[in-house]
N, C-alpha and C positions, 0 to 999 in steps of 0.2 A: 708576678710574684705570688698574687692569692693562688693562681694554677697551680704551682710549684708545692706550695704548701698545702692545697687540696690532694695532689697526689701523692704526697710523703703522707700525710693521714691515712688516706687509700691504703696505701701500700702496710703502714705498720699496723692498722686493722686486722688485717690476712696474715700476719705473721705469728702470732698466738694462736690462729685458728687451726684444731687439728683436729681430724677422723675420730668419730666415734669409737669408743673403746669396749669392745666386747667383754665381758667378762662373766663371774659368776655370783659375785655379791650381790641379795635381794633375787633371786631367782626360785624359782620351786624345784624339787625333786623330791622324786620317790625313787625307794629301795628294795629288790625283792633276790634274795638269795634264791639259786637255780641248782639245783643238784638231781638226777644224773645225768642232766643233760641240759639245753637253755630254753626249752620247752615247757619243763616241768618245776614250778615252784618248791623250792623243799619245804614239809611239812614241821619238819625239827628248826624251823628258824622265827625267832620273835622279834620283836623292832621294837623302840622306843623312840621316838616314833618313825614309822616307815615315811613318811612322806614331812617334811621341811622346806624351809626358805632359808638358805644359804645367808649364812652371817658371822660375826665372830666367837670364835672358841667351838666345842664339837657339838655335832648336828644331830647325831644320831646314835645307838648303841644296837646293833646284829647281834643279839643271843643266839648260837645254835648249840643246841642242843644242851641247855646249861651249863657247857661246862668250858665253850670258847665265848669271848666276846669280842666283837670285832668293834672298835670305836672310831665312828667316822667323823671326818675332817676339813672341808673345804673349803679353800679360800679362794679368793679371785681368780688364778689359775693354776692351784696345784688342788691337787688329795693326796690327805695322810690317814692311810686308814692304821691302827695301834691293834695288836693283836694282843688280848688277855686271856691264861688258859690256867686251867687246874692241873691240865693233862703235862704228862712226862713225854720228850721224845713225839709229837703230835704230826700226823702225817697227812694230808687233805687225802681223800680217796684219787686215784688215776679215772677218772669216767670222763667221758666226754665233753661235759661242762662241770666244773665245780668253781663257783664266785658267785659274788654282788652281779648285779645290771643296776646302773643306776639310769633312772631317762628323767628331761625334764628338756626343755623348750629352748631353753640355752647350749645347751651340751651339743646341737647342730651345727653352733656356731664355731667348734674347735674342730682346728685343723690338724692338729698334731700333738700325741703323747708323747712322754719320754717317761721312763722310772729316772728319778733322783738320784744321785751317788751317795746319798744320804738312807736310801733306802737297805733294810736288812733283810728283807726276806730272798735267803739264797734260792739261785734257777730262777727269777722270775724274772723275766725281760720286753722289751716292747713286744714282741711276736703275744705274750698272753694277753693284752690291754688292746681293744679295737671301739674305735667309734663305728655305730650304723646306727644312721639318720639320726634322733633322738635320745640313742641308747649308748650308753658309757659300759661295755663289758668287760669285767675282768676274771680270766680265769686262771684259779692257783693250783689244778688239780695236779698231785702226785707229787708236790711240796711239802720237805719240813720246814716248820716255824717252831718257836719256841713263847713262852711269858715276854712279855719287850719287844717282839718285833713286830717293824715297822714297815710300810709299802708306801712309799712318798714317789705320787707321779703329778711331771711340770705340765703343764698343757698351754699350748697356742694354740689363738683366734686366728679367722678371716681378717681382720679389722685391728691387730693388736699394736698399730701405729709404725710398725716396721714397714715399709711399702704402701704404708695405705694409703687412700682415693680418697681427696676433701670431698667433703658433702656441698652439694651444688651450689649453698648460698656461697661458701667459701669462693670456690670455682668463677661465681657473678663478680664477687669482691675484688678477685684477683685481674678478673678482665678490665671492670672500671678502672680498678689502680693501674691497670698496665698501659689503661689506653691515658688516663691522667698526666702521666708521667711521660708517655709520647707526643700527645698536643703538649704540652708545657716544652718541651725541647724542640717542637720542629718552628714554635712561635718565635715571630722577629721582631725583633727589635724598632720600635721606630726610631729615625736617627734622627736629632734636633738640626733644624735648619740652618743654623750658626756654625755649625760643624760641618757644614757643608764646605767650601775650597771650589769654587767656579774660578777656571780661568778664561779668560777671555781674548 
C-alpha cells in the first residue's frame, strides 16, 4: 500500500512539471534603424533609449528625422511597433533595406514570426520580418503608412510548451514514477494461511 501511494506521489509530482518557457520579458535589446541598406546605420535616427530591458508598456521611441516617431512595444512574444508622423501621405524610400534591427540574446530563441491581423500597415507581410541569429529585421521599404499605424508581429519560441522536451530533472521524475508504479503492480500479494483449502 505505501508502494502504491509513493508512486501516485511520483507520478503527480511530474504532472505540473513543464518545459522552460522562452520568452521576452526581462531580456535586453538594442535598436538601430538601417537606411539604405542594413549595413549602414541611418544618421537621421535618434532613440530614447536605443538599447532596453523588455517589460511592460513601451520600451523605446525611433525619432527619424523629427518628423516620424516610431514607438516600440514588446511584450513576451509580440511587437507593436505605433507609427507617429507630422507628414501627409508618408512613404518609406524603396532601397534595399529600410527598418529597425533589433538584436538581443533572446530574439535567437524565436522560431517563427507572423504580422498580426491586427496589424495596419498595408504591403507588409512575413517575407519583410526575418530572424538571423540574434537579429530581429524588419523592413518597410517602399510602404505607405499614415499618423495611427500600427505593425503588430506574434513570434514563437524553440521552447513555447507546444511540443516541448521536459528538462531532465522532470524526465528522472517521470522514470522513478513510472518504475514506482510498475513494482507496485507486479508485487504479490501474500495469501493468509487460513485461506488456504488443502485437500487431502
Amino acid at each position: 500500500m505505501k508502494l502504491t501511494a509513493l508512486a501516485a506521489l511520483a507520478l503527480l509530482s511530474v504532472l505540473p512539471a513543464q518545459a522552460a518557457h522562452a520568452a521576452l520579458i526581462g531580456t535586453a535589446i538594442s535598436e538601430t534603424y538601417y537606411h539604405p541598406d542594413d549595413a549602414t546605420p541611418y544618421s537621421g535616427a535618434t532613440y530614447a533609449p536605443q538599447a532596453f530591458v523588455v517589460g511592460a508598456g513601451e520600451e523605446s521611441v525611433i525619432d527619424i528625422e523629427g518628423v516620424t516617431e516610431l514607438h516600440v512595444d514588446f511584450a513576451d512574444n509580440s511587437l507593436v511597433i505605433l507609427f507617429n508622423t507630422s507628414l501627409e501621405n508618408p512613404k518609406w524610400n524603396a532601397v534595399a533595406f529600410n527598418g529597425p534591427i533589433f538584436s538581443g540574446a533572446a530574439i535567437a530563441g524565436i522560431t517563427g514570426v507572423s504580422v498580426n491581423g491586427s496589424s495596419t500597415l498595408a504591403g507588409f507581410d512575413n517575407s519583410r520580418v526575418s530572424v538571423l541569429g540574434q537579429d530581429l529585421r524588419i523592413d518597410w521599404g517602399g510602404l505607405n503608412y499614415a499618423n495611427g499605424t500600427t505593425l503588430n508581429l506574434d513570434f514563437t519560441f524553440a521552447r513555447d510548451g507546444s511540443g516541448a522536451v521536459p528538462e531532465p530533472a522532470t524526465w528522472a521524475m517521470m522514470i522513478v514514477g513510472f518504475g514506482l508504479v510498475g513494482a507496485a503492480s507486479r508485487r504479490r500479494r501474500a495469501v493468509p494461511p487460513a485461506a488456504l483449502n488443502v485437500r487431502a
